[in-house]
C-alpha positions in Angstrom: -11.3 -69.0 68.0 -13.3 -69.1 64.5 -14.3 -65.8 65.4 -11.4 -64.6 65.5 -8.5 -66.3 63.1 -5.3 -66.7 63.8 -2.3 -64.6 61.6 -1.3 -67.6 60.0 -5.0 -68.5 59.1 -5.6 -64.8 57.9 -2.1 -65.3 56.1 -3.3 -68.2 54.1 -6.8 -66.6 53.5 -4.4 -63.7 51.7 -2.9 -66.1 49.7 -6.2 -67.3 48.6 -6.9 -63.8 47.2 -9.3 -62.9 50.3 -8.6 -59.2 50.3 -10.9 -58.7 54.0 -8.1 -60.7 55.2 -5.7 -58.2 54.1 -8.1 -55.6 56.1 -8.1 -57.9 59.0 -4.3 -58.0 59.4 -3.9 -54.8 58.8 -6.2 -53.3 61.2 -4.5 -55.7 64.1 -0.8 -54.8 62.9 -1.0 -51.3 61.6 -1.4 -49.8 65.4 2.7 -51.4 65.9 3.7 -50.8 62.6 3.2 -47.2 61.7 5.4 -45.7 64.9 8.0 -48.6 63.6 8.1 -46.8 60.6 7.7 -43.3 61.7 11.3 -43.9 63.5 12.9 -45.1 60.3 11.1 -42.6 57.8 10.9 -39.8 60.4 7.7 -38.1 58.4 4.1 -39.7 59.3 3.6 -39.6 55.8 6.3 -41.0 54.4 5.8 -43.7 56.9 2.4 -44.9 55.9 3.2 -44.9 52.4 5.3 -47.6 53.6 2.7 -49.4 55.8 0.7 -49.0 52.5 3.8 -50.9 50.6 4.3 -53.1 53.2 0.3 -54.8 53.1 0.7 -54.9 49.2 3.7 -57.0 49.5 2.0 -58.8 52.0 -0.9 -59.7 49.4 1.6 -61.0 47.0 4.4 -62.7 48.9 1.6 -64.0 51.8 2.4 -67.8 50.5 6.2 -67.0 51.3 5.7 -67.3 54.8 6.7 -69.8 56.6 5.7 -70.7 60.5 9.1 -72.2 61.3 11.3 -69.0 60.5 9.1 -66.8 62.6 5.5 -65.4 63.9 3.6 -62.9 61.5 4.0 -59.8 63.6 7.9 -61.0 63.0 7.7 -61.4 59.6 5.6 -58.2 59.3 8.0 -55.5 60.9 10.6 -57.3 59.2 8.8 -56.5 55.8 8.1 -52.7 57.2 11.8 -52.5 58.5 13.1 -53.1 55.4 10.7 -51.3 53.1 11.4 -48.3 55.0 15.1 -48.5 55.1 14.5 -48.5 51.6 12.6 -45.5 51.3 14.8 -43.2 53.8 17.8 -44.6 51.3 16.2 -43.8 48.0 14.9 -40.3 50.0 18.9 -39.6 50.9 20.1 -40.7 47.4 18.3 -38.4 46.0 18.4 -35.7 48.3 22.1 -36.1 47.6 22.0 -36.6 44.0 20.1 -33.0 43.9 22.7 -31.3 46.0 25.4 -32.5 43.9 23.3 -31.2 40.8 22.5 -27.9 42.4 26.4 -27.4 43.8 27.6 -27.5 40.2 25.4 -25.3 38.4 26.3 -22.1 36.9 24.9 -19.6 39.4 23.7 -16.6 37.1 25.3 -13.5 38.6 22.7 -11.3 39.5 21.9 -8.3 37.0 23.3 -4.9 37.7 20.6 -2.1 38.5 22.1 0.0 35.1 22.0 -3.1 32.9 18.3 -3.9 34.1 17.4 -0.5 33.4 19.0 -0.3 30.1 16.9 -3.6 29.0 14.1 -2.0 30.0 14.7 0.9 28.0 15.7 -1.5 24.9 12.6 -2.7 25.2 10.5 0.5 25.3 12.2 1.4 22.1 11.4 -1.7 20.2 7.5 -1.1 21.3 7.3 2.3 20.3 8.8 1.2 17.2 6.7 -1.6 16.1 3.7 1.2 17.6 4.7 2.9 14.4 4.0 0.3 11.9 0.5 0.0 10.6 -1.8 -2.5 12.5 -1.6 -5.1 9.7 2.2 -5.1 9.7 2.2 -5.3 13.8 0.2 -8.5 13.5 1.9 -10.3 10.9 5.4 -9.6 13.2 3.9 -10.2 16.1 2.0 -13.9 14.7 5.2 -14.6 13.2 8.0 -14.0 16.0 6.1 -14.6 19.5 3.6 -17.0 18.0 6.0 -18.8 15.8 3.7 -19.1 12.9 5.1 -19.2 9.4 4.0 -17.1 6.8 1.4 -19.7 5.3 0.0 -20.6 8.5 -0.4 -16.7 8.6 -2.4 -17.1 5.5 -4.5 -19.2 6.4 -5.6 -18.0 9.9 -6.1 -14.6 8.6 -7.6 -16.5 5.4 -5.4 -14.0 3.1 -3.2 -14.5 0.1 0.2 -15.9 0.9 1.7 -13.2 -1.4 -0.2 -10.6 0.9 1.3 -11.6 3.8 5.1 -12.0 2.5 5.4 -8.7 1.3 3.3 -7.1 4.4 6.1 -9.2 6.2 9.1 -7.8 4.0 7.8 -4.0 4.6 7.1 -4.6 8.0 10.4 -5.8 8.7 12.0 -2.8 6.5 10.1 0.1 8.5 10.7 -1.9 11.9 14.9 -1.3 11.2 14.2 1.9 10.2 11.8 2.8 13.7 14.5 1.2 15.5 17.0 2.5 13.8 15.8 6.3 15.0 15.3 4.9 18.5 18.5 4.5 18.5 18.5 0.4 18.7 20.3 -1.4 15.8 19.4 -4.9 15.3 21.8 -6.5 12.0 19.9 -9.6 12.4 16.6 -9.0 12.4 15.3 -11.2 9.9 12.5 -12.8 8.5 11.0 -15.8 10.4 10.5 -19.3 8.0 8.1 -19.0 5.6 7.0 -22.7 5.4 
């Protein structure tokens, strides 16, 4: 018998903070509980992430049990019963929660051969035209739109005057409307980008 304790004694050694009595239980419960909570969870898993849940709870709520409502092993597939109800609700919930999302979202009508092919002409035009601008000019756009830099971060990284890179910024953007506009591509709004 001292050889081998009893649930309530290994329960009590828990709540004394003995964690091999955690092991202990464990290894004599875990070959019942797991296909317990295989049923409810349905996903091996899933399931001994709640066996894994269950033997926390069991280290902190071990001085909660008491002999007269019930055995351990009782007590135990009641706290794996309900840990994974819990879980295959929370699972559904949101399983639920996402289909409701997904069900109400815009769905993006799918683009039409002509207008994919006329976007990818677009954009042929606006390379060829910012191919035409000299190499300084193509960097300062190209920092400044698809890096987001403003003009005095510019400055610095390229360690040039500010001045330098506003007006290489102005003329760039002046021959870029004019490339596009002979590629056929008008853009009103092409502006600067922030210069602070």
């Amino acid at each position: 018998m001292a050889d081998k304790p009893s649930d309530v004694e290994l329960l009590r050694a828990i709540g004394g903070g003995d964690v091999r009595a955690v092991g202990a239980l464990y290894d004599r419960y875990a070959p019942t509980l797991l296909p317990l909570a295989i049923r409810i969870v349905r996903d091996r898993a899933e399931a001994e992430d709640v066996l894994h849940d269950a033997f926390v709870a069991v280290a902190d709520r071990a001085g909660q049990y008491s002999e007269e409502r019930g055995s351990v092993v009782a007590w135990l597939v009641t706290l794996v019963r309900n840990l994974a109800i819990d879980r295959t609700r929370r699972t559904t919930r949101r399983g639920a929660l996402a289909r409701d999302v997904l069900a109400h979202e815009p769905v993006k009508p799918a683009d039409e051969p002509e207008r994919l092919t006329a976007d990818a002409q677009e954009r042929a035009k606006i390379r060829r035209a910012i191919a035409t601008l000299p190499e300084a000019q193509q960097r300062t756009l190209t920092v400044a739109f698809f890096e987001g830099l403003s003009y005095p971060e510019i400055a610095a990284r390229e360690n040039v005057p500010l001045g330098t890179i506003k007006s290489r910024a102005a003329r760039a953007l002046a021959a870029l409307r004019e490339a596009l506009e002979h590629e056929g591509v008008v853009y009103e709004q092409l502006a600067a980008p922030e210069s602070g």
